[in-house]
DRENKEFI-556290 format. One record per atom (N, C-alpha, C): residue number from 1; residue in one letter; atom name; y, x, z. Coordinates in nm, 4 decimals. Atoms other than C-alpha are relative to their C-alpha. Last residue first. Example, Ala and Ser with C-alpha at 12.3 -4.5 7.8 and 13.67 -1.06 7.14 Angstrom:
BEGIN
site i 2; aa s; at N; c2 -0.1190; c1 -0.0820; c3 -0.0060;
site i 2; aa s; at CA; c2 -0.1060; c1 1.3670; c3 0.7140;
site i 2; aa s; at C; c2 0.1090; c1 -0.0770; c3 0.0730;
site i 1; aa a; at N; c2 -0.1190; c1 0.0890; c3 0.0000;
site i 1; aa a; at CA; c2 -0.4500; c1 1.2300; c3 0.7800;
site i 1; aa a; at C; c2 0.1200; c1 0.0900; c3 0.0000;
//
This chain:
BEGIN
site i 113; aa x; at N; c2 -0.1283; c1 -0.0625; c3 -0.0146;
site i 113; aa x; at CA; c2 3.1088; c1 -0.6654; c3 0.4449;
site i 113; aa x; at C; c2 0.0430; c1 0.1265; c3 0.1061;
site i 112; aa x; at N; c2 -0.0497; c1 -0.0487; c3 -0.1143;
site i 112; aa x; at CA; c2 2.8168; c1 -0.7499; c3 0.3292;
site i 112; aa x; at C; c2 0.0902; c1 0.0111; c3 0.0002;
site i 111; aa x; at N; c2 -0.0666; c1 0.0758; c3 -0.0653;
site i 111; aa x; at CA; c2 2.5433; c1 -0.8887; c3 0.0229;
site i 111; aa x; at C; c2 0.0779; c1 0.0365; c3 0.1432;
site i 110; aa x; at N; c2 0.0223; c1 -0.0209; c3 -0.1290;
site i 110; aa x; at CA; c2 2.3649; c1 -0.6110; c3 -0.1699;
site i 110; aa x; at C; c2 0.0757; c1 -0.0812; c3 0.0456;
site i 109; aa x; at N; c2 -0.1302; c1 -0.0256; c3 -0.1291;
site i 109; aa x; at CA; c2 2.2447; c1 -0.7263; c3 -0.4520;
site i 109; aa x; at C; c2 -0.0033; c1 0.0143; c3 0.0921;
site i 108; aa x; at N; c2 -0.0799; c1 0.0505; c3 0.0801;
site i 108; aa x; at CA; c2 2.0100; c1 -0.6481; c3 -0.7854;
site i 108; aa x; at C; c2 0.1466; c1 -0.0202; c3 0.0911;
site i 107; aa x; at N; c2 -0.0905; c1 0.0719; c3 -0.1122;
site i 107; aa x; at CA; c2 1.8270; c1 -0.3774; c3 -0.5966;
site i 107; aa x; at C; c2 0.1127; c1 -0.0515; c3 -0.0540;
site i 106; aa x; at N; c2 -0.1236; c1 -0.0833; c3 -0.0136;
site i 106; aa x; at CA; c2 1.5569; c1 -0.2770; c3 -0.8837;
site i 106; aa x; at C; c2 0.0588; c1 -0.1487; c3 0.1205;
site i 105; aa x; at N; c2 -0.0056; c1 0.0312; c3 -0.1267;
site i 105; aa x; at CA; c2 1.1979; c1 -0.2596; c3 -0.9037;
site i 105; aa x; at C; c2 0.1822; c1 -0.0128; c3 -0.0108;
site i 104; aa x; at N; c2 -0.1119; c1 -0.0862; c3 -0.1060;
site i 104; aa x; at CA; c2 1.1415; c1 -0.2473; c3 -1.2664;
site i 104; aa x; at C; c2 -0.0092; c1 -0.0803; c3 0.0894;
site i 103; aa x; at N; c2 0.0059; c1 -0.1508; c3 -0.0539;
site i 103; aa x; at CA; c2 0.8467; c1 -0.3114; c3 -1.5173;
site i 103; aa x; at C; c2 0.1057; c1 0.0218; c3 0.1338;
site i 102; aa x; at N; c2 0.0808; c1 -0.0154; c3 -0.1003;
site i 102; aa x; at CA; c2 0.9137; c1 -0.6675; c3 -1.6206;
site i 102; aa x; at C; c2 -0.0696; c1 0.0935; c3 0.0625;
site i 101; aa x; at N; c2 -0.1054; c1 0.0050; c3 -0.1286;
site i 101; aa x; at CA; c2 1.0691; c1 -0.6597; c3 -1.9299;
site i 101; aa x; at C; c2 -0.1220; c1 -0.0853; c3 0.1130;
site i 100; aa x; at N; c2 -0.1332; c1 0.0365; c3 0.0293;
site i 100; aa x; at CA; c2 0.9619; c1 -0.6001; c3 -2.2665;
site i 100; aa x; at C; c2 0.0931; c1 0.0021; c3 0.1093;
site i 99; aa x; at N; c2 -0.0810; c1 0.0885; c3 -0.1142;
site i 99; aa x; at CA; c2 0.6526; c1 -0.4490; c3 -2.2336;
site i 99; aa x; at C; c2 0.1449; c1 0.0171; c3 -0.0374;
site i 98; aa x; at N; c2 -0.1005; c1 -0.0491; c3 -0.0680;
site i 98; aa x; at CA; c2 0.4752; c1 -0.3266; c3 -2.5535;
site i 98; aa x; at C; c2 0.0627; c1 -0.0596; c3 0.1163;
site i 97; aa x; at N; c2 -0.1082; c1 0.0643; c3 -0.0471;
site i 97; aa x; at CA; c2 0.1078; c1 -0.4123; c3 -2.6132;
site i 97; aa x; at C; c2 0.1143; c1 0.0922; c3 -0.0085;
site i 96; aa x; at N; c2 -0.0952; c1 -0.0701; c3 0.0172;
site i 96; aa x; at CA; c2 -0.1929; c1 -0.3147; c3 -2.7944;
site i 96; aa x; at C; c2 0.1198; c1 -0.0206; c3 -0.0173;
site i 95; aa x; at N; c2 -0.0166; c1 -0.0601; c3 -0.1119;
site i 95; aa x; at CA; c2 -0.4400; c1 -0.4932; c3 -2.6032;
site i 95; aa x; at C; c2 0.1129; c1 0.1299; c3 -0.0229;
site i 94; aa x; at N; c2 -0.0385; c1 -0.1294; c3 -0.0067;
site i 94; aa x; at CA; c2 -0.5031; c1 -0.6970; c3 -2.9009;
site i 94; aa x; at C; c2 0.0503; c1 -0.0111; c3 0.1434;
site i 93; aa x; at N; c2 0.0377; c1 -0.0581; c3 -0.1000;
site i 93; aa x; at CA; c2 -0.6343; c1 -1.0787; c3 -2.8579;
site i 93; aa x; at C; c2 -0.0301; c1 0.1445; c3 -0.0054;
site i 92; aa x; at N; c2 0.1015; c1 -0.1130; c3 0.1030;
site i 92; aa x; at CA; c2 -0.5006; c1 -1.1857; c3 -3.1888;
site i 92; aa x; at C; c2 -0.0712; c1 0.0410; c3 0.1352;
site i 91; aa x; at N; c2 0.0061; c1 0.0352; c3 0.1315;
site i 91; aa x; at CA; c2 -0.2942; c1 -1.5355; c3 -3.0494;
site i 91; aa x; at C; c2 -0.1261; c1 0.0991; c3 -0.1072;
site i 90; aa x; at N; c2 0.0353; c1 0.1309; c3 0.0011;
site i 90; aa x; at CA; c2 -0.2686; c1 -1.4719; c3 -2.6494;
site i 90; aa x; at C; c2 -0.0494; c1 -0.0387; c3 -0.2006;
site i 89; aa x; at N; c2 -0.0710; c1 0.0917; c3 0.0813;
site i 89; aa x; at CA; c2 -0.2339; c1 -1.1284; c3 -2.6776;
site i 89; aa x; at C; c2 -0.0751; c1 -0.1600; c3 0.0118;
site i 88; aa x; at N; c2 0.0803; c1 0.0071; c3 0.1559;
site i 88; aa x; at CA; c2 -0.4382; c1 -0.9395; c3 -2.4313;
site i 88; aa x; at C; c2 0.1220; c1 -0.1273; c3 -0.0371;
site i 87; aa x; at N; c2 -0.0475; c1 -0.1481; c3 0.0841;
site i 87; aa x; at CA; c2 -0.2434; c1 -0.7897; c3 -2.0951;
site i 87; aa x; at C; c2 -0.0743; c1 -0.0346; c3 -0.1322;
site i 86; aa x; at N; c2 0.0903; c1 -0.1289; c3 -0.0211;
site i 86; aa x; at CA; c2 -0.4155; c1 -1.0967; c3 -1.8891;
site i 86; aa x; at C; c2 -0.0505; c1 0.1410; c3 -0.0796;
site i 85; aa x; at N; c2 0.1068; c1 -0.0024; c3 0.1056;
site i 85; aa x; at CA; c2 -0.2710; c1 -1.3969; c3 -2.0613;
site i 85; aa x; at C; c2 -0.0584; c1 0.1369; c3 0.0714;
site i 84; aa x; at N; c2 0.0436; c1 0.1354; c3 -0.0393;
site i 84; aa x; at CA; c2 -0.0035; c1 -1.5054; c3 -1.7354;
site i 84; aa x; at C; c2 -0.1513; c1 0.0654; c3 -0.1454;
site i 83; aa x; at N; c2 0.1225; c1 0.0151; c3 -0.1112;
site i 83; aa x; at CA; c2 0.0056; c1 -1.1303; c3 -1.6639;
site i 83; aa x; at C; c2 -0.0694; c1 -0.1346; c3 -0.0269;
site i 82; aa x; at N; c2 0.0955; c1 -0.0862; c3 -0.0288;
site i 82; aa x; at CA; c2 0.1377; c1 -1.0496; c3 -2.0327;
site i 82; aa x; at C; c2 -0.1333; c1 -0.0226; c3 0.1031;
site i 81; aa x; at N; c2 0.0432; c1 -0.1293; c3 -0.1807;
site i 81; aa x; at CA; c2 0.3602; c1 -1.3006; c3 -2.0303;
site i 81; aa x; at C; c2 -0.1029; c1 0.0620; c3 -0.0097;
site i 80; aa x; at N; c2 0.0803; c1 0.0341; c3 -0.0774;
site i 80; aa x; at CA; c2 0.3988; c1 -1.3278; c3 -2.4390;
site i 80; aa x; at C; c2 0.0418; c1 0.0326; c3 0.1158;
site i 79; aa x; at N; c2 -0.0489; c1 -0.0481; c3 -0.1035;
site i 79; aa x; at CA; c2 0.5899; c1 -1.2090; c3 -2.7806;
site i 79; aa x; at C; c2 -0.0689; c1 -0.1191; c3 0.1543;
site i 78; aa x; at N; c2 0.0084; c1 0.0893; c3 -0.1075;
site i 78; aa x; at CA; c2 0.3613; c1 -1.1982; c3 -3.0691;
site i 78; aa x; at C; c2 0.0987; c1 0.0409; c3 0.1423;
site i 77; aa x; at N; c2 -0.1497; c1 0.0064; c3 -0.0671;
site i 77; aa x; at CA; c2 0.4029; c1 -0.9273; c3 -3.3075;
site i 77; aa x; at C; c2 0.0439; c1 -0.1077; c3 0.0402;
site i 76; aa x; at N; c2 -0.0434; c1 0.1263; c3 0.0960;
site i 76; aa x; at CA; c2 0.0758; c1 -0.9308; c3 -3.4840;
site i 76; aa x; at C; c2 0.1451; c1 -0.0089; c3 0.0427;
site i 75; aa x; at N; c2 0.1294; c1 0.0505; c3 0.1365;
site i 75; aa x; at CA; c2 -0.0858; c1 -0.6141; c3 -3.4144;
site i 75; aa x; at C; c2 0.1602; c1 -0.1296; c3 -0.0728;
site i 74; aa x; at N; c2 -0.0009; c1 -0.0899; c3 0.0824;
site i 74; aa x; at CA; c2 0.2045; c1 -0.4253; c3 -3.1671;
site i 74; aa x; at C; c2 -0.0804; c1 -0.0434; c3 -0.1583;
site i 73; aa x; at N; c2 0.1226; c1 -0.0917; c3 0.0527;
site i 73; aa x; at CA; c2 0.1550; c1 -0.7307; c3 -2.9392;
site i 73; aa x; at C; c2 0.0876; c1 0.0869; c3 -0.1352;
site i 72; aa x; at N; c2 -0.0073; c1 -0.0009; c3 0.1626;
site i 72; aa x; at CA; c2 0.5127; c1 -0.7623; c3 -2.7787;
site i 72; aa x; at C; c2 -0.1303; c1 0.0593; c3 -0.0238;
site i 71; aa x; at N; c2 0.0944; c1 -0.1303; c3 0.0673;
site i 71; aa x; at CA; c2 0.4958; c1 -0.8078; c3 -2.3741;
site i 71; aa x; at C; c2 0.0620; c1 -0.0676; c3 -0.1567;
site i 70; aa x; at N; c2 -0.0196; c1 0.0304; c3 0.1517;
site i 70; aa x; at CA; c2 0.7379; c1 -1.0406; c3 -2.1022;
site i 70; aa x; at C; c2 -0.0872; c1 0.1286; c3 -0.1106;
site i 69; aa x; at N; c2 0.0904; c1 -0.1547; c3 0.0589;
site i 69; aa x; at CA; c2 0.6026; c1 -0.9399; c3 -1.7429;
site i 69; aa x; at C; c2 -0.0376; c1 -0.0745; c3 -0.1435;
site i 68; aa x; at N; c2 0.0898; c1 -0.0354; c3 0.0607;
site i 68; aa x; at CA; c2 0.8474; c1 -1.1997; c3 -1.5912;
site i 68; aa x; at C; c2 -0.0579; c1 0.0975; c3 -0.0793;
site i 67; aa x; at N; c2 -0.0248; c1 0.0024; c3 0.1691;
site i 67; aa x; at CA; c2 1.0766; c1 -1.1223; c3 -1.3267;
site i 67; aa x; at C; c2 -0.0874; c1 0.0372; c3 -0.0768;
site i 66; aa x; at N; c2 0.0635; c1 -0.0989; c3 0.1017;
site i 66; aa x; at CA; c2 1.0368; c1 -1.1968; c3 -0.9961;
site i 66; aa x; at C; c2 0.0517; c1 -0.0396; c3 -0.1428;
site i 65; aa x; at N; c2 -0.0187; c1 0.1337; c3 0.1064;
site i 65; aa x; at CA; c2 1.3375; c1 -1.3029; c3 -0.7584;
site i 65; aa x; at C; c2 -0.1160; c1 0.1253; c3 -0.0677;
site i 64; aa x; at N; c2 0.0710; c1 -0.0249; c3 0.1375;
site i 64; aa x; at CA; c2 1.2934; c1 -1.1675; c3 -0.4226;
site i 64; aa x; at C; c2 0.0105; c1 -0.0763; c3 -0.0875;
site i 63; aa x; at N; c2 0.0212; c1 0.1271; c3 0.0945;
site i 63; aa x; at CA; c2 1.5341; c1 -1.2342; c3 -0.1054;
site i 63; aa x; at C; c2 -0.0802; c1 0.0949; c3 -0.1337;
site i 62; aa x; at N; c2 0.0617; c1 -0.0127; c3 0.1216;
site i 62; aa x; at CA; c2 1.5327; c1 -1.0067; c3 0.1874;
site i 62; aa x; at C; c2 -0.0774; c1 -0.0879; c3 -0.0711;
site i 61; aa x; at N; c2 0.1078; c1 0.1196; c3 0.1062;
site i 61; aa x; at CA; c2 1.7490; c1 -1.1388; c3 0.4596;
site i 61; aa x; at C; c2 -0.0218; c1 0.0887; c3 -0.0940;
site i 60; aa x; at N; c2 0.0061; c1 0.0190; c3 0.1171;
site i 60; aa x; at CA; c2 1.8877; c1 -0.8586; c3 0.7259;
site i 60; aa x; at C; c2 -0.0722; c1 -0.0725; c3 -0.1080;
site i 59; aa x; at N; c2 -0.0060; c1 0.1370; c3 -0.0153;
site i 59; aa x; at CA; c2 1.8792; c1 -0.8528; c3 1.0912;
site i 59; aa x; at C; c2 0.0461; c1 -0.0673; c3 -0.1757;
site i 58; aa x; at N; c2 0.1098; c1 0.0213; c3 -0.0617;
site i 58; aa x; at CA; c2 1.7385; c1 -0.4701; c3 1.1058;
site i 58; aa x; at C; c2 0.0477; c1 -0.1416; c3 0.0355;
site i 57; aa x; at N; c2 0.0799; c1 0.1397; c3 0.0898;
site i 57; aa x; at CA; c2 1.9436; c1 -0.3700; c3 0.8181;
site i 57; aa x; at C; c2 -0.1126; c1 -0.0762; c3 0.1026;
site i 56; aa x; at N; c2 -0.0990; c1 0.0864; c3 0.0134;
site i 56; aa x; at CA; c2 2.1260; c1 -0.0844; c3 1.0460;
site i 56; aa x; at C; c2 -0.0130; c1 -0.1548; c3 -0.0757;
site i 55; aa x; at N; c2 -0.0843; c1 -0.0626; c3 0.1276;
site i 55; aa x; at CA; c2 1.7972; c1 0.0292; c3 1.1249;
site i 55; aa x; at C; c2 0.1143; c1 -0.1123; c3 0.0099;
site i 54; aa x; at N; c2 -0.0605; c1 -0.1174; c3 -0.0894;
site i 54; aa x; at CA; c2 1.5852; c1 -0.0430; c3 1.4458;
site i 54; aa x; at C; c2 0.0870; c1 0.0773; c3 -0.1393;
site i 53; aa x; at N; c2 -0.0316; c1 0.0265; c3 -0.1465;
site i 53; aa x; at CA; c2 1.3389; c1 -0.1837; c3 1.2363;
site i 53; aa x; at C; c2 0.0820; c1 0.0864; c3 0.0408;
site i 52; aa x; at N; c2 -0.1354; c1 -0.0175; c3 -0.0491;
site i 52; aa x; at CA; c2 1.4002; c1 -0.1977; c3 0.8422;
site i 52; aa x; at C; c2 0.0537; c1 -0.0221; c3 0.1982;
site i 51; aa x; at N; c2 -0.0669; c1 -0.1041; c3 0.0427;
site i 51; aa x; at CA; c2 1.0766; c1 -0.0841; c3 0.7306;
site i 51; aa x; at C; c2 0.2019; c1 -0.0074; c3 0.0824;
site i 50; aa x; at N; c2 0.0704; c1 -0.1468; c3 -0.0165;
site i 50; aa x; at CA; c2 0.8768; c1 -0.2796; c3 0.9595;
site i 50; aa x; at C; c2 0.0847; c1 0.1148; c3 -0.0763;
site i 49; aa x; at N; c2 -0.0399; c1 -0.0591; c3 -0.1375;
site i 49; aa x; at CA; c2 1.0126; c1 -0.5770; c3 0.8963;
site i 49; aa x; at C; c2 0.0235; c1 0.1452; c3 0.0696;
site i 48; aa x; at N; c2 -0.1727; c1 -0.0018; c3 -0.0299;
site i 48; aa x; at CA; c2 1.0311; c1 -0.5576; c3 0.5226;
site i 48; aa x; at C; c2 0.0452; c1 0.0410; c3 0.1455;
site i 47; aa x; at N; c2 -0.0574; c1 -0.1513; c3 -0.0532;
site i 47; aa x; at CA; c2 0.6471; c1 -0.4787; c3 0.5347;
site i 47; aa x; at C; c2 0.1318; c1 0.0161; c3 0.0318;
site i 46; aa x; at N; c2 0.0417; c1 -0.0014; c3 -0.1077;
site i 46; aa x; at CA; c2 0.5415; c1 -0.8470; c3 0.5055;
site i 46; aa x; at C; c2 0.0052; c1 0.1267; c3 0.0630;
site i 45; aa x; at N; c2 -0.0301; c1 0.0698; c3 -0.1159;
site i 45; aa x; at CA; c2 0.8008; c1 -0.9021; c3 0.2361;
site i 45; aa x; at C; c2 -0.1047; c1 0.0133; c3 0.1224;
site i 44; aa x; at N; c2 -0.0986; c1 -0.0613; c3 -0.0198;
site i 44; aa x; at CA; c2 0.6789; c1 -0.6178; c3 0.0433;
site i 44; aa x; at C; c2 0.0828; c1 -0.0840; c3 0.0809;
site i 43; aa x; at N; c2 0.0163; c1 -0.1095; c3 -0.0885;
site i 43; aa x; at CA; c2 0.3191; c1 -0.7090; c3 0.0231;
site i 43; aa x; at C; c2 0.1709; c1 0.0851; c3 0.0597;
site i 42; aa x; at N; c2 0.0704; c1 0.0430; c3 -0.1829;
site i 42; aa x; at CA; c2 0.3588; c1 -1.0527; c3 -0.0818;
site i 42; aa x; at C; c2 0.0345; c1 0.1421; c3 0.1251;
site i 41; aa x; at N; c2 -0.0689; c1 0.0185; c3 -0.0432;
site i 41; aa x; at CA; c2 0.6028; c1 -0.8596; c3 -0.3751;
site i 41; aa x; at C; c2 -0.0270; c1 -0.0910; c3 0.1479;
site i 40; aa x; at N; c2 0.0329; c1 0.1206; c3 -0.0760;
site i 40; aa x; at CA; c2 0.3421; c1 -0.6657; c3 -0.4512;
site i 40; aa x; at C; c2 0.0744; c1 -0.0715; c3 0.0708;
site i 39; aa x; at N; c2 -0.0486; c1 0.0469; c3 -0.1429;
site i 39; aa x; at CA; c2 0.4793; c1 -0.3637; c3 -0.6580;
site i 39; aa x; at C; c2 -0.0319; c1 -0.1685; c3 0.0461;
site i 38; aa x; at N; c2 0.0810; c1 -0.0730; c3 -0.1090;
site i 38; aa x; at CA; c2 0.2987; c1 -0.2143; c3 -0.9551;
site i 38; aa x; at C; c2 0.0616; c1 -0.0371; c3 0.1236;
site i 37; aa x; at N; c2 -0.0608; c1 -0.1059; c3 -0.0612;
site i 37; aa x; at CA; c2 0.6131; c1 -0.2977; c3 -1.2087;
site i 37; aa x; at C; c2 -0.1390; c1 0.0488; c3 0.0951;
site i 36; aa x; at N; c2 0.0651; c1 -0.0945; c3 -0.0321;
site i 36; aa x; at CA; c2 0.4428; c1 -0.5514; c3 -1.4017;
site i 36; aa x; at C; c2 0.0244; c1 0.1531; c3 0.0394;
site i 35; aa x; at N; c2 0.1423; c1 0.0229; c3 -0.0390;
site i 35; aa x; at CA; c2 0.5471; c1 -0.8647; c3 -1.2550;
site i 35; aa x; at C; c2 -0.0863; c1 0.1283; c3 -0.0541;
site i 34; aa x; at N; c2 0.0710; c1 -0.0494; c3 0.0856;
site i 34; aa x; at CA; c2 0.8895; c1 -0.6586; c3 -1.2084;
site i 34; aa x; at C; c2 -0.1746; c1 -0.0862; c3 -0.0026;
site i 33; aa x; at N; c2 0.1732; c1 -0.1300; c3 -0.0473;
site i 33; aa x; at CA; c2 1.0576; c1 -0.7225; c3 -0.8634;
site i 33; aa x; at C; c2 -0.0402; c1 -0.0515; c3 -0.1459;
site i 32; aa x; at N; c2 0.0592; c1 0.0341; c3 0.1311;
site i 32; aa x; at CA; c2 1.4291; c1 -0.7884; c3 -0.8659;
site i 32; aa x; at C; c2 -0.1712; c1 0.0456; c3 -0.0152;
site i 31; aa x; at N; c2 0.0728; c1 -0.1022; c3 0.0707;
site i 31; aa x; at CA; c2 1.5488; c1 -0.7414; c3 -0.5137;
site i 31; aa x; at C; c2 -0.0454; c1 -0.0501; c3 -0.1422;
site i 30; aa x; at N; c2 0.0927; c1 0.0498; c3 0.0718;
site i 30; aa x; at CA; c2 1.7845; c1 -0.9116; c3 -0.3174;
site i 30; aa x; at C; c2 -0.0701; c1 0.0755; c3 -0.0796;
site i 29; aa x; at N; c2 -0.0112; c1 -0.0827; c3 0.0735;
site i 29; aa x; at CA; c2 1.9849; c1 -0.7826; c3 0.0304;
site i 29; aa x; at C; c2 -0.1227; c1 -0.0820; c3 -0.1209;
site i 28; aa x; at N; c2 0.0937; c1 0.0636; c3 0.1151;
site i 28; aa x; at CA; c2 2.1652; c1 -1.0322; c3 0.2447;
site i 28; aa x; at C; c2 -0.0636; c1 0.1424; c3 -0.1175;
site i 27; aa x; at N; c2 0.1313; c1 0.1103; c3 -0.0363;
site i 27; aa x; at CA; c2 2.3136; c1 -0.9639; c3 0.5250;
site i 27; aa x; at C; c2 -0.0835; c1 -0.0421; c3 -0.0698;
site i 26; aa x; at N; c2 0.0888; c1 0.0316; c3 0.1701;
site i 26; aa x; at CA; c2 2.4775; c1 -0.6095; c3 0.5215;
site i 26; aa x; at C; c2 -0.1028; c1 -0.1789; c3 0.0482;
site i 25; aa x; at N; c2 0.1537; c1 0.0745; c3 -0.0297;
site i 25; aa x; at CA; c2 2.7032; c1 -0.5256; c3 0.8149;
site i 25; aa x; at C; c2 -0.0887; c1 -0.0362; c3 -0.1608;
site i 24; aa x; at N; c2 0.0016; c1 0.0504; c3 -0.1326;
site i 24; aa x; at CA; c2 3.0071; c1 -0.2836; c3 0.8531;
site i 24; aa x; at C; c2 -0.1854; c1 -0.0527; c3 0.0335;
site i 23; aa x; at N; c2 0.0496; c1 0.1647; c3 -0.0418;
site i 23; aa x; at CA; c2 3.0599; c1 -0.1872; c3 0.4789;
site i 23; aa x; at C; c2 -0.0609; c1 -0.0028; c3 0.1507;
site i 22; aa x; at N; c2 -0.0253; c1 0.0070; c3 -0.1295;
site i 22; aa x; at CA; c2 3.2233; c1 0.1132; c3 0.3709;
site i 22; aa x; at C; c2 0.0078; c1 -0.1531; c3 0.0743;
site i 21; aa x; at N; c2 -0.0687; c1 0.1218; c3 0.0736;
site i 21; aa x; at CA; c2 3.1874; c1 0.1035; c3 -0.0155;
site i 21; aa x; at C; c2 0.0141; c1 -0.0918; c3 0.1644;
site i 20; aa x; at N; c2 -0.0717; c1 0.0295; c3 0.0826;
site i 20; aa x; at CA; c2 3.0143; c1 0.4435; c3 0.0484;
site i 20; aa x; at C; c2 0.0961; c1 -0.0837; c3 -0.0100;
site i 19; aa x; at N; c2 -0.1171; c1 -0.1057; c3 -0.0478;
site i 19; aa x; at CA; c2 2.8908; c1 0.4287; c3 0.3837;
site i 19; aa x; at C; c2 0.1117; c1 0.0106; c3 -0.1296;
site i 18; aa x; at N; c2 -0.0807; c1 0.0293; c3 -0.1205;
site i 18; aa x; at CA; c2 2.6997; c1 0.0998; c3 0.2841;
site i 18; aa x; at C; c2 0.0851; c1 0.0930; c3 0.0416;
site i 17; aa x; at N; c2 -0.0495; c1 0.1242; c3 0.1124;
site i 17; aa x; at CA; c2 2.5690; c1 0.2367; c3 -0.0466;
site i 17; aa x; at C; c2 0.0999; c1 -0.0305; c3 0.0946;
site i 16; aa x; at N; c2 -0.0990; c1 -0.1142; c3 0.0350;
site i 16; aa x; at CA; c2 2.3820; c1 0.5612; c3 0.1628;
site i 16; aa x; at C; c2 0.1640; c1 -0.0735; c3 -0.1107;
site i 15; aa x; at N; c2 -0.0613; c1 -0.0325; c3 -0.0901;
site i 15; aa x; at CA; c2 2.2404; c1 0.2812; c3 0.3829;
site i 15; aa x; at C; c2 0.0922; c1 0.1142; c3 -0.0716;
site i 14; aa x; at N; c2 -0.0821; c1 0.1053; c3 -0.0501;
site i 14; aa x; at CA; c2 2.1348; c1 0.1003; c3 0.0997;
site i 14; aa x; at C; c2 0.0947; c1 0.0367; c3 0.1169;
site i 13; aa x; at N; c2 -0.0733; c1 0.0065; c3 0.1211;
site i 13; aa x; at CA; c2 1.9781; c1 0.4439; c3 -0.0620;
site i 13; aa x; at C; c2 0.0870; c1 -0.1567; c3 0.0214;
site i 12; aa x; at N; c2 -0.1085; c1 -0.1393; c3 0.0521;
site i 12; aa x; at CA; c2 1.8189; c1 0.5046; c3 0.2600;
site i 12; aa x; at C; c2 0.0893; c1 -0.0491; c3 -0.0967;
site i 11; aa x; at N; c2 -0.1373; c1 0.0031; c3 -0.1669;
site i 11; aa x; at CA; c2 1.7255; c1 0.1312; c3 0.3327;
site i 11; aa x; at C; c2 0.0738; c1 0.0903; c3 -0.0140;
site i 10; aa x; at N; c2 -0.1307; c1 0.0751; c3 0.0334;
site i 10; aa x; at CA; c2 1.5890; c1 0.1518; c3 -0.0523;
site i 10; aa x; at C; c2 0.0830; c1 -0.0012; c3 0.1201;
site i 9; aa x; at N; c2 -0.0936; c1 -0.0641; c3 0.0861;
site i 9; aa x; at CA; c2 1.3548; c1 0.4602; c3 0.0442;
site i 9; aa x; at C; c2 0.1198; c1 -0.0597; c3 -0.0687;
site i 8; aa x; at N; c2 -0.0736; c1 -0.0467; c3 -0.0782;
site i 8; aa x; at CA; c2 1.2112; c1 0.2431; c3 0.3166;
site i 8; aa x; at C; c2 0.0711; c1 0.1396; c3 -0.1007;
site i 7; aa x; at N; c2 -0.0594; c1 0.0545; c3 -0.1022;
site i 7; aa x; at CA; c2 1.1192; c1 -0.0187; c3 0.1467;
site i 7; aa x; at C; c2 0.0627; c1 0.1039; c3 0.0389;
site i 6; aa x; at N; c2 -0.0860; c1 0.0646; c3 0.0912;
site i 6; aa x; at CA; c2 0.9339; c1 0.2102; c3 -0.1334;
site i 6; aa x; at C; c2 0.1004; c1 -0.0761; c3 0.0910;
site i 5; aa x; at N; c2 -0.0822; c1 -0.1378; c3 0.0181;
site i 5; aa x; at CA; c2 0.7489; c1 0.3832; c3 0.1214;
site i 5; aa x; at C; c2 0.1050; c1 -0.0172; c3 -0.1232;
site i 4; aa x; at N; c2 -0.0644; c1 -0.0225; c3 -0.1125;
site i 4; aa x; at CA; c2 0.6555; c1 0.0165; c3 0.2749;
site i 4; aa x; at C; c2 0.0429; c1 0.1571; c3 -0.0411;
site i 3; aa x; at N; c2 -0.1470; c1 0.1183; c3 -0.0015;
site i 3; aa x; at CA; c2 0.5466; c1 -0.0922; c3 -0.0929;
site i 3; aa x; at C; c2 0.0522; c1 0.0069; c3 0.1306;
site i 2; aa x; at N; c2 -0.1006; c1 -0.0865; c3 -0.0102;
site i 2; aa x; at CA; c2 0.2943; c1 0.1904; c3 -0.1328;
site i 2; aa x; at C; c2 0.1283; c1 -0.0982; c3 -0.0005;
site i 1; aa x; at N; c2 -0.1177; c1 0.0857; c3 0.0000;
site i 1; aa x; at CA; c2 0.0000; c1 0.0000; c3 0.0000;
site i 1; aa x; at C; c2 0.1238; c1 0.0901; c3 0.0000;
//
């Protein structure tokens, strides 16, 4: 489960955000999670705690929005969710995909003052 060393490399990089743009409190932070980024977003809300104890984020909402794991078969040039068809083209059933979107972890906002 690498989604609590991921957590806690955004607190850094939230906490290094917060000194920056010299913010007090943070309440809200959201994340973009990737369906095929490799990150569990079950698994990352039940680690949230844990990463942000006893940290300046330690009364902080973490909100997730996923974002679909959009693909292009390379054969026929079908565009698809990937996870919802299980990485095979729904139409030629190639496995020779591109991803379009849905790969990234990223920290869409930070909410504070």
């Amino acid at each position: 489960m690498h989604e609590l060393g991921i957590l806690s490399a955004m607190v850094k990089t939230i906490e290094k955000i917060a000194e920056t743009e010299k913010l007090e409190k943070i309440e809200k932070i959201v994340l973009e999670v990737g369906e095929l980024s490799g990150v569990v977003p079950s698994y990352l809300e039940s680690c949230y705690p844990a990463a942000v104890y006893k940290t300046f984020m330690e009364n902080t909402k973490l909100e997730l929005k996923i974002v679909p794991g959009i693909a292009h078969c390379n054969e026929c040039q079908e565009e698809f969710n990937a996870v919802e068809c299980d990485l095979k083209c729904p139409k030629c059933g190639s496995q020779n995909l591109t991803a379009l979107s849905g790969r990234d972890l990223l920290i869409k906002e930070i909410a504070g003052y």
